[in-house]
C-alpha positions as CSV (number, residue, x, y, z in Angstrom):
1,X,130.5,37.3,91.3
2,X,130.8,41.2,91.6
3,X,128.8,43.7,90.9
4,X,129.8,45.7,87.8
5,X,130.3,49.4,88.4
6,X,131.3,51.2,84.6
7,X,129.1,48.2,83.0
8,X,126.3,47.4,85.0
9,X,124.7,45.6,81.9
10,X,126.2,42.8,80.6
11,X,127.1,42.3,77.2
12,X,125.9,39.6,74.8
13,X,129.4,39.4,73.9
14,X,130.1,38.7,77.7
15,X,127.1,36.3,78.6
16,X,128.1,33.9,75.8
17,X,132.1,34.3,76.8
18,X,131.4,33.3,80.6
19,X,128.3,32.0,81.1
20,X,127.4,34.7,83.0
21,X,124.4,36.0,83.2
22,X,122.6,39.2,84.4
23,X,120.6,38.2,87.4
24,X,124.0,37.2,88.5
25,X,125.8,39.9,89.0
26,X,122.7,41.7,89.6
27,X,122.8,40.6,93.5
28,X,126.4,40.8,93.4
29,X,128.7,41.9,95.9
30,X,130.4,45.5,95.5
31,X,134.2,45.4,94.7
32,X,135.4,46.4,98.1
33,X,133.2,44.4,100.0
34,X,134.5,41.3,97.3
35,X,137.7,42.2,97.0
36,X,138.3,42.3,101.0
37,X,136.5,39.2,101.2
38,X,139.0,37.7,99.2
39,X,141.8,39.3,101.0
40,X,140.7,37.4,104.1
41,X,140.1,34.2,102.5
42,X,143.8,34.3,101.4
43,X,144.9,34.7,104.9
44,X,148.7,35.6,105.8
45,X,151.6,33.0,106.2
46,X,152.8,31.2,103.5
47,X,149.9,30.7,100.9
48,X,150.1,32.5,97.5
49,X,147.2,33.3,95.1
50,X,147.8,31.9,91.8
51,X,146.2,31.8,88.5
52,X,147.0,31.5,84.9
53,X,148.6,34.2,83.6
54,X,148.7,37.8,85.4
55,X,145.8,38.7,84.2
56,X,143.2,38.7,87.1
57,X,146.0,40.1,89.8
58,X,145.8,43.0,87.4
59,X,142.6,43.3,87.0
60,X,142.8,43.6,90.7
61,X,145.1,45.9,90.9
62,X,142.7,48.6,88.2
63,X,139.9,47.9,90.1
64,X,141.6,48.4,93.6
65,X,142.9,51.5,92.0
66,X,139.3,52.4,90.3
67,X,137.8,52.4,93.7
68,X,140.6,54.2,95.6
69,X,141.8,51.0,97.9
70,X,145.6,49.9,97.8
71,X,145.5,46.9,96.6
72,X,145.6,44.0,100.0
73,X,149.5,42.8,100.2
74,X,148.2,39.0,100.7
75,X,146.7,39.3,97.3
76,X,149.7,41.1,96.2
77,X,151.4,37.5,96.9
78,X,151.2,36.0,93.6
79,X,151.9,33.1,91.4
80,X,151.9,33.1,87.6
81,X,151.3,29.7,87.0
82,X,151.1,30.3,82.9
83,X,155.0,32.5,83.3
84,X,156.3,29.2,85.5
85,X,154.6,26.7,83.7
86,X,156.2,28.1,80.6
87,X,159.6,28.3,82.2
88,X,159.5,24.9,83.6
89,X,158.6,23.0,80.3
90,X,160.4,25.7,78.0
91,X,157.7,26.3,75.6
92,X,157.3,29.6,76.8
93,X,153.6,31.3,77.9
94,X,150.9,29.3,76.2
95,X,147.5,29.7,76.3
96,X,145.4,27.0,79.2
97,X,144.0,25.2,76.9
98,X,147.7,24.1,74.7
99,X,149.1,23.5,78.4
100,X,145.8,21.0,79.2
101,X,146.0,19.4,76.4
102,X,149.8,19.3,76.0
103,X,149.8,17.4,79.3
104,X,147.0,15.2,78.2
105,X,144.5,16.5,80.3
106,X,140.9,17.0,79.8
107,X,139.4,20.6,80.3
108,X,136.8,20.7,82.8
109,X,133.8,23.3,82.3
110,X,133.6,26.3,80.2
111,X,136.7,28.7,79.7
112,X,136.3,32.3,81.0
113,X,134.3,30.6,84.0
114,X,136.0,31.6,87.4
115,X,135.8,28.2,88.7
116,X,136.0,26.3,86.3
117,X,139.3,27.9,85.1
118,X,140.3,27.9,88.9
119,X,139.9,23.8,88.6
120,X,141.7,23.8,85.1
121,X,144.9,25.5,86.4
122,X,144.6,23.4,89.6
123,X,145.3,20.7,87.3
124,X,148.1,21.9,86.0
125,X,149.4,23.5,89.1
126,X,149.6,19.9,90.5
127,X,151.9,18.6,87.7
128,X,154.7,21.8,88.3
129,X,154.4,20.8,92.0
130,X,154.8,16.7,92.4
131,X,157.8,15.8,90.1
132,X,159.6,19.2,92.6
133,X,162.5,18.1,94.4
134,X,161.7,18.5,98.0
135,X,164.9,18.0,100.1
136,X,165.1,16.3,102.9
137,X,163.1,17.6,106.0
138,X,162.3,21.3,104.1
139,X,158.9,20.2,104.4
140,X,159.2,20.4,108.9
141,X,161.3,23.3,108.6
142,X,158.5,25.1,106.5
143,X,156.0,24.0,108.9
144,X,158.2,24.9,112.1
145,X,159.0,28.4,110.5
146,X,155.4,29.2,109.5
147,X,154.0,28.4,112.7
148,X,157.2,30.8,114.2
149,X,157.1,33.6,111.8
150,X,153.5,34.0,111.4
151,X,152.0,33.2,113.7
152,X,149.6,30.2,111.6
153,X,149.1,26.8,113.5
154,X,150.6,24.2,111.2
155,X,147.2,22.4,110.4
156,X,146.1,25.7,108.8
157,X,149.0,25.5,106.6
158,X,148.4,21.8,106.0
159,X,144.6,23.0,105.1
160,X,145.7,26.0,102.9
161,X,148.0,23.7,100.7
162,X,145.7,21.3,100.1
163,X,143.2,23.0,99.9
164,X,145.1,25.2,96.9
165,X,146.2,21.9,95.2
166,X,142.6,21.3,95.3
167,X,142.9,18.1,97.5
168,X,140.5,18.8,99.7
């Protein structure tokens, strides 16, 4: 959680939305100390932050800009999961929930939760990425050019994927 700066009390409207409660946030970290915590958690090399829709990398973005911080470039690496999932299956951007259910897939947790939404577009995530086309030895050169461009050892990119496509 983060510790709300404009709105330090929570809404009812809020609480019943997310789940969240007061005594959550209450404890909170600051923005800046979350938001570079975050940064550092994404790492550098290949990974990309994803979520559905471009919401929360906006949200990001204001806040970043709120508090006077550019906005960390590793976050700034971003996926729109809801913008490709729409492309890929040509139905355009859909809400989670239509996509989930669309595929045949059962929503896990409450919407508007962080984590649970994070394992909802995993799901998802994971169906744009296996039926992918991976030619033939792109997956060592990827490895090979990671490990020479940035600098990451190859098991931390291993980790990093599978840890996003929530295999691990």
């Amino acid at each position: 959680f983060v510790k709300p700066v404009l709105e330090p009390i929570l809404t009812d409207f809020c609480t019943r939305l997310t789940g969240i409660r007061q005594a959550d946030v209450d404890g909170a970290l600051p923005f800046p100390a979350a938001v570079e915590k975050l940064a550092a958690w994404a790492g550098e090399g290949l990974f990309r932050l994803s979520s559905w829709s471009a919401y929360d990398l906006d949200q990001i973005r204001r806040d970043c800009f709120f508090h006077g911080l550019l906005t960390p470039a590793r976050i700034e690496r971003y996926i729109d999961l809801q913008a490709l999932y729409g492309r890929l299956k040509g139905c355009g951007r859909i809400p989670m929930s239509a996509a989930l259910e669309r595929e045949g897939l059962a929503r896990e947790g409450r919407a508007h939760r962080a984590l649970d939404d994070a394992r909802n577009t995993a799901q998802l995530a994971r169906l744009m990425i296996e039926p992918l086309p991976i030619p033939e030895g792109s997956v060592e050169r990827i490895k090979r050019q990671s490990r020479r461009h940035y600098g990451v050892p190859r098991v931390q990119v291993e980790q990093r994927i599978m840890r996003a496509l929530g295999l691990q």
